[in-house]
C-alpha positions as CSV (number, residue, x, y, z in Angstrom):
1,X,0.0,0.0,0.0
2,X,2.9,2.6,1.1
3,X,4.6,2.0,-2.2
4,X,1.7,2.7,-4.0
5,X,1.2,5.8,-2.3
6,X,4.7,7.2,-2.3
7,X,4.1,7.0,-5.9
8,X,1.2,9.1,-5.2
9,X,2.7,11.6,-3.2
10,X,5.6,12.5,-5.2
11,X,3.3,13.4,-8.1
12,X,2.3,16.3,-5.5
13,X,5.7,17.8,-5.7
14,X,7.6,16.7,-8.4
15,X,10.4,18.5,-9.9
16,X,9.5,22.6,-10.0
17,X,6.8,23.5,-12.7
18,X,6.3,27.3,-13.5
19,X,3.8,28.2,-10.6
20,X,0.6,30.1,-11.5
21,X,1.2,34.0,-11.8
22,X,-2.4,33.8,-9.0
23,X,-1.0,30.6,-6.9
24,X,-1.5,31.3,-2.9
25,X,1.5,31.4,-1.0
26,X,3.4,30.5,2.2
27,X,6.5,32.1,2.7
28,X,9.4,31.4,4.4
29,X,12.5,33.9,5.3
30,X,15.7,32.3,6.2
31,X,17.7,35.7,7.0
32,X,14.7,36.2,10.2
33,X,16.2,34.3,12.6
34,X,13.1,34.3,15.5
35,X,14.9,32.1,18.2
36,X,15.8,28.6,19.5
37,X,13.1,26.0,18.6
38,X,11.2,25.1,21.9
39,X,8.4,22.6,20.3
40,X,5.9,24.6,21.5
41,X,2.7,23.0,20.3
42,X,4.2,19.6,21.8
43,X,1.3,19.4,24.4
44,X,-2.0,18.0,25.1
45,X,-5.1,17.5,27.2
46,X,-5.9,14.5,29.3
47,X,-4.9,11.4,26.8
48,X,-2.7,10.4,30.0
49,X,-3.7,6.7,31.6
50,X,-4.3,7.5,35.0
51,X,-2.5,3.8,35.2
52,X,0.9,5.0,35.5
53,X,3.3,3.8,32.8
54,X,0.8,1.9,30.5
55,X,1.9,3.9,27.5
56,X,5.9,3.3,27.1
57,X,8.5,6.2,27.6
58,X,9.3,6.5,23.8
59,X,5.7,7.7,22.7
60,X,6.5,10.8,25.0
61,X,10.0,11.4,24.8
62,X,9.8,10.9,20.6
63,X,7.7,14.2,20.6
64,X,9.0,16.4,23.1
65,X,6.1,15.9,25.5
66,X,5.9,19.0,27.4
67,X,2.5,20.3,28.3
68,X,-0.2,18.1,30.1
69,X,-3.5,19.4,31.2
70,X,-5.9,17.5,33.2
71,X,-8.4,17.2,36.5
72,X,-10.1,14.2,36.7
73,X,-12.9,14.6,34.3
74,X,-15.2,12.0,33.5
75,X,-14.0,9.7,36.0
76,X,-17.3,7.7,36.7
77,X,-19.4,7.5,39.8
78,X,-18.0,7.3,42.6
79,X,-15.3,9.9,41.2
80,X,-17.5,12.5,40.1
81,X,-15.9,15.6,42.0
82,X,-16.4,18.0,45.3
83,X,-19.9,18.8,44.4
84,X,-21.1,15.2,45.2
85,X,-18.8,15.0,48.1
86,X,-15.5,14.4,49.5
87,X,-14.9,10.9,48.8
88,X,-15.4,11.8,45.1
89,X,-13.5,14.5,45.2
90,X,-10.7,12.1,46.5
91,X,-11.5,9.6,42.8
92,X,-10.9,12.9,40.7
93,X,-7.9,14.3,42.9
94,X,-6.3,10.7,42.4
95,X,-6.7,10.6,38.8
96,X,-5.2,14.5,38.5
97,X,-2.5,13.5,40.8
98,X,-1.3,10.4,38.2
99,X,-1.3,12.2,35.5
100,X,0.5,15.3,37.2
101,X,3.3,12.9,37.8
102,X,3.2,11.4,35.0
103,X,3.9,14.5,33.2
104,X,6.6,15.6,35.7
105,X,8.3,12.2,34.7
106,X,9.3,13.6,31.4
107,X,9.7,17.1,32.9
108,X,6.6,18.6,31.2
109,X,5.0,21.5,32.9
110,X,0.4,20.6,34.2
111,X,-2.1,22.7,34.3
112,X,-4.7,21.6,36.8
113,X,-8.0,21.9,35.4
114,X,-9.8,22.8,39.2
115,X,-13.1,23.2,37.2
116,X,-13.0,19.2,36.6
117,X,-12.4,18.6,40.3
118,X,-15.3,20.3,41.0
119,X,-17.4,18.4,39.3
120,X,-18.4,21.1,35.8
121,X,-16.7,18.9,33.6
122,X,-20.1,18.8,31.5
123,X,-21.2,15.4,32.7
124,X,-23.0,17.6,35.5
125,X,-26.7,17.7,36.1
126,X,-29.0,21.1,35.5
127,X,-29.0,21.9,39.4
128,X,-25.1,21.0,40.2
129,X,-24.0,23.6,42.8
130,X,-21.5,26.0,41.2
131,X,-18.8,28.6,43.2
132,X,-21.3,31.3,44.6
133,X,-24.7,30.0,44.5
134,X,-27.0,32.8,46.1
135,X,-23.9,34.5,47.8
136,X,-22.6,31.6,49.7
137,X,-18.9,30.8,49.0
138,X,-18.5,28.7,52.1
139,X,-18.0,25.2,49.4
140,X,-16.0,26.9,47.4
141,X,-13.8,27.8,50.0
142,X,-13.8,25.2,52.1
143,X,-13.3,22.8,48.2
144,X,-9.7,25.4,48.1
145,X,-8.8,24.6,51.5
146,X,-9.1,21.0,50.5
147,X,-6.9,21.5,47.1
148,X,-4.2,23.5,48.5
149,X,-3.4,20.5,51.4
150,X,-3.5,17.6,49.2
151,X,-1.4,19.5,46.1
152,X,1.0,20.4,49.0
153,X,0.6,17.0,50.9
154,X,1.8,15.5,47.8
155,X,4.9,18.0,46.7
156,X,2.8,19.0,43.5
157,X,3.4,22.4,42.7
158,X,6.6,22.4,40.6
159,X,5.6,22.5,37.2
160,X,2.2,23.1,38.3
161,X,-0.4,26.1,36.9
162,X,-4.0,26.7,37.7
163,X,-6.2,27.4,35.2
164,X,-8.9,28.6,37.5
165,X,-11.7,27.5,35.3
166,X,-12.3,26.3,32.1
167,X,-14.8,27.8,28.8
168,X,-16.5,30.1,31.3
169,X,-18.0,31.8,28.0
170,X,-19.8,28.2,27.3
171,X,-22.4,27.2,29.2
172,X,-21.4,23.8,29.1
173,X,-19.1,24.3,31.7
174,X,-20.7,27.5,33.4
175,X,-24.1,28.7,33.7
176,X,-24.3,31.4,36.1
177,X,-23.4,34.5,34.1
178,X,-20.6,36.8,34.2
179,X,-20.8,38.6,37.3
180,X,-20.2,35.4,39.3
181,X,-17.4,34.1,37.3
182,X,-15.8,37.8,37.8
183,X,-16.2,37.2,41.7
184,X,-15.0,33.7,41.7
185,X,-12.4,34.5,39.7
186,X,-10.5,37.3,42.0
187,X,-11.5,35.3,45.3
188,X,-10.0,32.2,43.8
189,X,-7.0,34.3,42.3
190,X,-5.9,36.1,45.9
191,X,-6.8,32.7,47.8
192,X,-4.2,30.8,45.5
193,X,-1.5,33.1,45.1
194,X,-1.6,33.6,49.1
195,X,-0.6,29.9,49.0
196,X,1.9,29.2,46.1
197,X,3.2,32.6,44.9
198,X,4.9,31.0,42.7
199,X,3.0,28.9,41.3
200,X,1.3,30.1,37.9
201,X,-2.3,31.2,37.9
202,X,-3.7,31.4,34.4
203,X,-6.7,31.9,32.2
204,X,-9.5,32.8,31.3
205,X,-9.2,29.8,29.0
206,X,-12.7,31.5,27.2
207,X,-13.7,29.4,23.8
208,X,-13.9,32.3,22.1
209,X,-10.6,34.0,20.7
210,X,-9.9,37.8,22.0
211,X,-12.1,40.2,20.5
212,X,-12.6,44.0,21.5
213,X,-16.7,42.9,20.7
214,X,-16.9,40.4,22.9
215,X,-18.1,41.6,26.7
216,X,-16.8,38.2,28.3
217,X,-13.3,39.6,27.3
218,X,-13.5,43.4,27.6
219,X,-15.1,42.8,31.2
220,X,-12.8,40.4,32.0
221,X,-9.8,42.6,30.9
222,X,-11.3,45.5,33.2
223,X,-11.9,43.5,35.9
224,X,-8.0,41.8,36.1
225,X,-7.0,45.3,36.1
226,X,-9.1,46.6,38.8
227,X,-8.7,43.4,41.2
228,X,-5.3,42.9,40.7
229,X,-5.7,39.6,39.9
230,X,-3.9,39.6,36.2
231,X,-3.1,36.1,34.7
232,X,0.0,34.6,34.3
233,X,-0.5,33.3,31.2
234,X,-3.1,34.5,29.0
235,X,-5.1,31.7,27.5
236,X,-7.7,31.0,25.5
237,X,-8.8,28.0,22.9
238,X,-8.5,27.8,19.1
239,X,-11.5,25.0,18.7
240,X,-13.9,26.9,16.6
241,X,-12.7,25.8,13.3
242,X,-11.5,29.2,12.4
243,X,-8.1,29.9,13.2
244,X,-5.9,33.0,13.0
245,X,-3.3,33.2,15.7
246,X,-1.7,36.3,14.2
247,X,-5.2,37.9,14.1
248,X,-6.0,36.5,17.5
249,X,-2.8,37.4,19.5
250,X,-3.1,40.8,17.4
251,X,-6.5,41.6,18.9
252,X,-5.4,40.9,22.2
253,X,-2.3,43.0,22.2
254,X,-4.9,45.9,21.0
255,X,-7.3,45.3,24.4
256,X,-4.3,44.9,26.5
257,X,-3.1,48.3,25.5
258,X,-6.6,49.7,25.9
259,X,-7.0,48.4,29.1
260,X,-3.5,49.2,30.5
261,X,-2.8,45.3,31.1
262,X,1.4,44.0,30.9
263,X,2.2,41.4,27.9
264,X,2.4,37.8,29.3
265,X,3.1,34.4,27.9
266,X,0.4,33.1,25.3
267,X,-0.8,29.4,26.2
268,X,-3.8,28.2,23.6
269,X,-3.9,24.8,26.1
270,X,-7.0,23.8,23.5
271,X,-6.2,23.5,20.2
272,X,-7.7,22.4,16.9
273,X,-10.9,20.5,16.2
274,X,-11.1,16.5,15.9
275,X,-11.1,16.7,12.3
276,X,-7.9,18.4,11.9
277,X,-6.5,16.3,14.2
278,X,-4.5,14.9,11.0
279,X,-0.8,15.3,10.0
280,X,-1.8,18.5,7.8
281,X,-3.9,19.8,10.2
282,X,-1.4,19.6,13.0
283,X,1.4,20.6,10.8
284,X,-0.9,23.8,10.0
285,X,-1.4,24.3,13.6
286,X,2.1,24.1,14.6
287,X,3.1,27.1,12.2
288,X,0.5,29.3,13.5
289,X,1.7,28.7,17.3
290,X,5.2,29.0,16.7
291,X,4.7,32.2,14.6
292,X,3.3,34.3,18.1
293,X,5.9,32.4,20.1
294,X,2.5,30.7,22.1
295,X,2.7,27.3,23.8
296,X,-0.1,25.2,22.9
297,X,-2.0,21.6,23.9
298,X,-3.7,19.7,21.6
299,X,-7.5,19.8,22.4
300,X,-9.1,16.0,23.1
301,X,-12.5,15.3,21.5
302,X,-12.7,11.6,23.3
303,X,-15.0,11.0,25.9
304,X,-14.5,8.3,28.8
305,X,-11.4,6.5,29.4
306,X,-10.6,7.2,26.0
307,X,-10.4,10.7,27.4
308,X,-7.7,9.8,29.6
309,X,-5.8,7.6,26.7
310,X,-4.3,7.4,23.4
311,X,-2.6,11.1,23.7
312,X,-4.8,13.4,22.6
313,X,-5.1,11.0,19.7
314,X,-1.5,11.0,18.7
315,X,-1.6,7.3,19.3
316,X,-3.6,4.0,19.4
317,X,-3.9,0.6,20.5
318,X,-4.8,-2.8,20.1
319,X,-8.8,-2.7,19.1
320,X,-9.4,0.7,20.5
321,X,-11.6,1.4,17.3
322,X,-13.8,-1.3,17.6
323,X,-13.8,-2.9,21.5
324,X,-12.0,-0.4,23.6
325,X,-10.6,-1.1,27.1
326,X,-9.0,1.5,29.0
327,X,-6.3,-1.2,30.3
328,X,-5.7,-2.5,26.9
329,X,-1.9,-1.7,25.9
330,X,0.0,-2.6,22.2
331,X,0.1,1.2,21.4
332,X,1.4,2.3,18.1
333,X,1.4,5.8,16.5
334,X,-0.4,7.1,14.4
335,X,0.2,9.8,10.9
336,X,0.0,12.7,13.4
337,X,2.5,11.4,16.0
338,X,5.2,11.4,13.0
339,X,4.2,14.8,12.6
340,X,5.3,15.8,16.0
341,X,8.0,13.4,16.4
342,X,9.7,15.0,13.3
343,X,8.8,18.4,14.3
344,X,10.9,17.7,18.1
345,X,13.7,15.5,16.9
346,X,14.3,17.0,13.0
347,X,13.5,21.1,13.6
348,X,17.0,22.1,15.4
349,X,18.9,24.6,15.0
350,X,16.9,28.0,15.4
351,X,13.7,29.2,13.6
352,X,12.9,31.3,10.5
353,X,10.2,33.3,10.2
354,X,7.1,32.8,7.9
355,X,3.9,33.8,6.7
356,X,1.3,31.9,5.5
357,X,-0.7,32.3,2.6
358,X,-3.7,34.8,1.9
359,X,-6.0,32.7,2.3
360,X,-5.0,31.1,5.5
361,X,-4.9,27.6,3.8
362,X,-1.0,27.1,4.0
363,X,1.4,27.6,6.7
364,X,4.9,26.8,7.3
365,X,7.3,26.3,10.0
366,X,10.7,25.9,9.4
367,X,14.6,25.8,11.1
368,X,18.0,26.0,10.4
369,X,19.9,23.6,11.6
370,X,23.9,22.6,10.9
371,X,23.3,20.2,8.3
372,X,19.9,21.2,6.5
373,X,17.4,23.7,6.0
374,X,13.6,21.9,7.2
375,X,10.0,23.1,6.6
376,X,6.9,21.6,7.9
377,X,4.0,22.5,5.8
378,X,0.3,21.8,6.4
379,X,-2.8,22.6,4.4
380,X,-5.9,22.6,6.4
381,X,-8.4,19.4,6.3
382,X,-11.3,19.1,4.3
383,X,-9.2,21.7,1.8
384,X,-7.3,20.3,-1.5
385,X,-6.0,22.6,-4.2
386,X,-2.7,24.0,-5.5
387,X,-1.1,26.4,-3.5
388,X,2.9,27.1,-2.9
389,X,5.8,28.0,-0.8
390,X,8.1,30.9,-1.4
391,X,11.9,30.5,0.1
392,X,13.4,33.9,0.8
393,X,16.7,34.7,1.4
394,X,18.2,31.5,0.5
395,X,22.0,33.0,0.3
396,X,21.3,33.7,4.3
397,X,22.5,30.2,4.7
398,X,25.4,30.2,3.0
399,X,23.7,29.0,-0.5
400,X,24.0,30.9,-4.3
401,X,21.8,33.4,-5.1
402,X,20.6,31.6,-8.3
403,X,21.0,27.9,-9.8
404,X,19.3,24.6,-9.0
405,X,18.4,23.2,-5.3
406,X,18.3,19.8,-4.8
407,X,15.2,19.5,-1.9
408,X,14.3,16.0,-0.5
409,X,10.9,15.6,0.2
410,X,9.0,13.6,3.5
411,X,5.1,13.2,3.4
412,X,3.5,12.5,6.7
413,X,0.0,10.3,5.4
414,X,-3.0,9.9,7.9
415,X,-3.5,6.1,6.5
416,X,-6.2,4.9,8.7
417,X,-7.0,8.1,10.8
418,X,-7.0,8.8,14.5
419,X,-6.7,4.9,15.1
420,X,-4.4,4.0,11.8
421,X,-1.2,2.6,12.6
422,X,1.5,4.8,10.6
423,X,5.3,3.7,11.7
424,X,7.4,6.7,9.4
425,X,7.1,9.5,7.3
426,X,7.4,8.6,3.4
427,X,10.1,9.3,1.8
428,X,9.3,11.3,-1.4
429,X,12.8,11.7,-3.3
430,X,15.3,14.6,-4.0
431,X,13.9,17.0,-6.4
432,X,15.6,19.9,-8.2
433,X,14.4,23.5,-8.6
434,X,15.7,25.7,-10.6
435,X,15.8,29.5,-9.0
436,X,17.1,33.0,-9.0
437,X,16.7,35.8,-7.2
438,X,17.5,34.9,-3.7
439,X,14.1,32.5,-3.4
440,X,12.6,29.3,-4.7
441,X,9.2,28.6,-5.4
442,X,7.6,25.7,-5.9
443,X,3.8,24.1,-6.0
444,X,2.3,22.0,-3.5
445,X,-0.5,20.1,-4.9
446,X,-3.0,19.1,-2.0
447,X,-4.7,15.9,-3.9
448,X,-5.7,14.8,-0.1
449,X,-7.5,16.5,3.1
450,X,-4.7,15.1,5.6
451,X,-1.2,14.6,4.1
452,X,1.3,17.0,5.6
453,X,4.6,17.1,3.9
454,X,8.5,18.2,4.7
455,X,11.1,19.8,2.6
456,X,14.8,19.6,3.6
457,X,18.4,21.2,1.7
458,X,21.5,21.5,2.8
459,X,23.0,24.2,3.9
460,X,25.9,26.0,2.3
C-alpha cells in the first residue's frame, strides 16, 4: 500500500513547474532568525492513563512531551468531584495526581483543570452547585482549603499552573453568568496566590478568541485590572474551526493596551478540532503557534477513558476502534505522532520566520539547523487545491543566489486516521528547482485533506 502511495505523493511535488502567476502562498524567510526552537505546540489535554506507565516512555519522549493538562474529568461514579462529596472529590484528585506525575516524569509542565475537580466537567446535572450560588462561598472555600493541602501533601506544585476555570463563555461548563465568574475568579486568584506565589495562575481559558466585541473579554480585561488579579499566562482556545493566531494574538495586544494590562506568555492549552487532528492539520497548527511564540495543547474530542488515553489521539492501541478497554496496551502511533516526532527531533537549530498564505490555507514552519534547512508545511483538512511556498533569502544560509536546489521531500500520510497505525514518514525523493533571485518557489499540490509534507536542503 505505502509503495503505491509514495508514488502518489511525489506526483504532489515533483520536480519545479512554472507556478501560477495567481497561486497562494506560504513564505518562508531564512535571513529572520526568530529564536531557538522550543516545540511549543508539543502538548495535550488528558490522553494520559491515569495507570501510571501503560503507555511506554518512547511515545512521550519521541515528541517532546511538554505540556499536560488535566483534573479528573469524566471519572465515573463514585469519582464524580467536590460537588457530590468528598470521597469523590478524593477519585478525581487521584486521577489529576497520576497524570500530574506522569507529566513531571518527562519534565513537562500541568495545568490543573480545578473546574473538573469540581465536578463542571459537563457530565454535571441542570442543578449542580457552582462557586457562589445565592452569595454563599463557604463550598468553594472550604473545596480550596481542600486542594491546596493535598497539592502540598503531595509536593505538586513544581511545574504546576491553575487554570482557575475552564470555557467560562460556554455554558457547558458554566451557567451562572458573568458577574459570578468575575467574583469567583479574584477570590479564587488572591486565595491561591496567598498559598503558592509562585505557582502560575492562568486563564480565562474562554472558547472564544480575544475580540474587542466580545463583553466576556473586555469585562474580563477591566476586571483583572481593577482586582489585581492579572493572569499569568493568557489563554484562551482555538477550537472553533476558524483559526488566526496572528489575528488572534493581534486583537489581544490591541485590548491589552486599551485596558493598560502588561504582555504575558500566550498558552492556547486547546487547540484544533477532531477533524484536523490529521498530520496536515497539525502541521498547519504548529506554524500558526510557533509564529506568536505561544505554547499550545492539543485539544481531546474523546469521551470516557478514551479521554484519559491514546494522547490526545497521537496514538492508538490494540482494538481501540472497535472494542475499547481503558487497560488494553499494544500502542502504536499514528500519521500525526510522525508529525510531532519530526517536528521535536528534526526542527534544530533555530527558527525562521514565515507567513502563511492569503487565504490562510498554508502555513509553514521551518529551522535551520547545521546540516539542513527543514520546513513543515500543512494545508488545512477538508481543503485540497494547489497552492505554494516561497523561500526567501536562500544566500542567508550560506547557499548561491541563483541555480538549482536539490530538496528531498517527507510526506506524513493519515493512513487509517486517529486509530491508523503509521510507523514513518514517506520518503518522497530529492527533487531539483531551478531559481534565481534569492528564493525558490515551488507548488504544493493538496490531492488529499490530511497529508502534511516536509522539505529539507543542505545548507551551504
Amino acid at each position: 500500500m505505502f509503495s503505491l502511495l509514495s508514488l502518489a505523493l511525489a506526483a504532489v511535488v515533483a520536480c519545479s513547474p512554472l507556478v501560477p502567476r495567481d497561486t497562494v502562498t506560504s513564505v518562508v524567510n531564512l535571513s529572520n532568525n526568530t529564536g531557538t526552537p522550543a516545540h511549543l505546540a508539543s502538548g495535550f489535554i488528558y490522553g494520559i492513563p491515569d495507570t501510571a506507565n501503560q503507555i511506554p516512555d518512547h511515545f512521550y519522549t519521541d515528541i517532546g512531551f511538554n505540556y499536560g493538562r488535566a483534573g479528573g474529568a469524566q471519572v465515573p461514579a463514585p469519582g464524580r468531584g467536590w460537588i457530590w462529596g468528598l470521597s469523590e472529590y478524593k477519585v478525581r484528585f487521584a486521577s489529576a495526581l497520576s497524570n500530574y506525575e506522569t507529566a513531571r516524569k518527562y519534565n513537562a509542565n500541568f495545568i490543573f483543570l480545578i473546574h473538573d475537580l469540581w465536578g463542571a466537567d459537563g457530565t454535571q446535572n441542570s442543578t449542580a452547585a457552582y462557586p457562589g450560588d445565592n452569595g454563599d462561598w463557604a463550598s468553594w472555600d472550604a473545596y480550596l482549603t481542600q486542594f491546596i493541602a493535598d497539592i502540598n501533601a503531595n509536593g505538586a506544585t513544581a511545574g504546576l499552573s491553575i487554570d482557575i476555570w475552564n470555557e467560562p463563555d460556554l455554558s457547558y461548563f458554566w451557567t451562572k453568568g458573568q458577574t459570578q465568574y468575575l467574583q469567583m475568579w479574584g477570590r479564587t486568584y488572591h486565595r491561591l496566590r496567598t498559598a503558592w506565589p509562585s505557582v502560575p495562575l492562568i486563564g480565562p481559558a474562554f472558547a472564544g478568541q480575544p475580540d474587542a466585541t466580545n463583553t466576556w473579554w473586555t469585562n474580563y480585561l477591566s476586571f483583572v485590572k481593577s482586582n489585581a488579579s492579572v493572569p499569568d499566562q493568557y489563554v484562551w482556545h482555538m477550537e472553533g474551526g476558524g483559526g488566526d493566531m496572528q489575528g488572534a494574538y493581534g486583537a489581544l495586544y490591541n485590548m491589552l493596551q486599551t485596558y493598560g494590562l502588561p504582555i504575558k506568555p500566550l498558552n492556547i492549552d486547546e487547540y484544533a478540532t477532531y477533524t484536523e487532528e490529521c498530520p496536515a492539520g497539525s502541521a498547519w497548527w504548529i506554524s500558526q503557534l510557533e509564529r506568536v511564540n505561544a505554547h499550545g495543547l492539543r485539544g481531546n474530542w474523546l469521551s470516557g477513558w478514551e479521554l484519559h488515553d491514546l494522547m490526545g489521539s497521537l496514538v492508538s492501541k490494540t482494538n481501540a476502534a472497535t472494542a475499547y478497554t481503558e487497560t488494553g496496551t499494544g500502542y502504536y502511533p499514528n500519521g500525526d505522532f510522525q508529525v510531532y516526532k519530526y517536528y521535536y527531533q528534526n526542527m534544530t537549530g533555530y527558527r525562521v520566520g514565515s507567513q502563511p498564505s492569503t487565504d490562510l490555507k498554508i502555513d509553514t514552519y521551518a529551522t535551520v539547523g547545521t546540516d539542513k534547512v527543514r520546513v513543515l508545511t500543512g494545508v488545512r483538512p477538508s481543503t485540497t487545491g494547489t497552492w505554494a511556498i516561497t523561500i526567501e533569502n536562500i544566500s542567508a544560509v550560506g547557499l548561491a543566489t541563483s541555480g538549482t536546489l536539490d530538496i528531498h521531500t517527507w510526506g506524513f500520510p493519515g493512513a487509517g486516521g486517529h486509530f491508523g497505525e503509521v510507523d514513518a514518514p514517506t520518503d518522497l525523493g530529492w527533487y531539483s528547482h531551478t531559481f534565481s533571485g534569492n528564493s525558490v518557489t515551488f507548488p504544493i499540490y493538496q490531492t488529499d485533506t490530511v497529508t502534511a509534507y516536509a522539505f529539507e536542503f543542505y545548507v551551504g
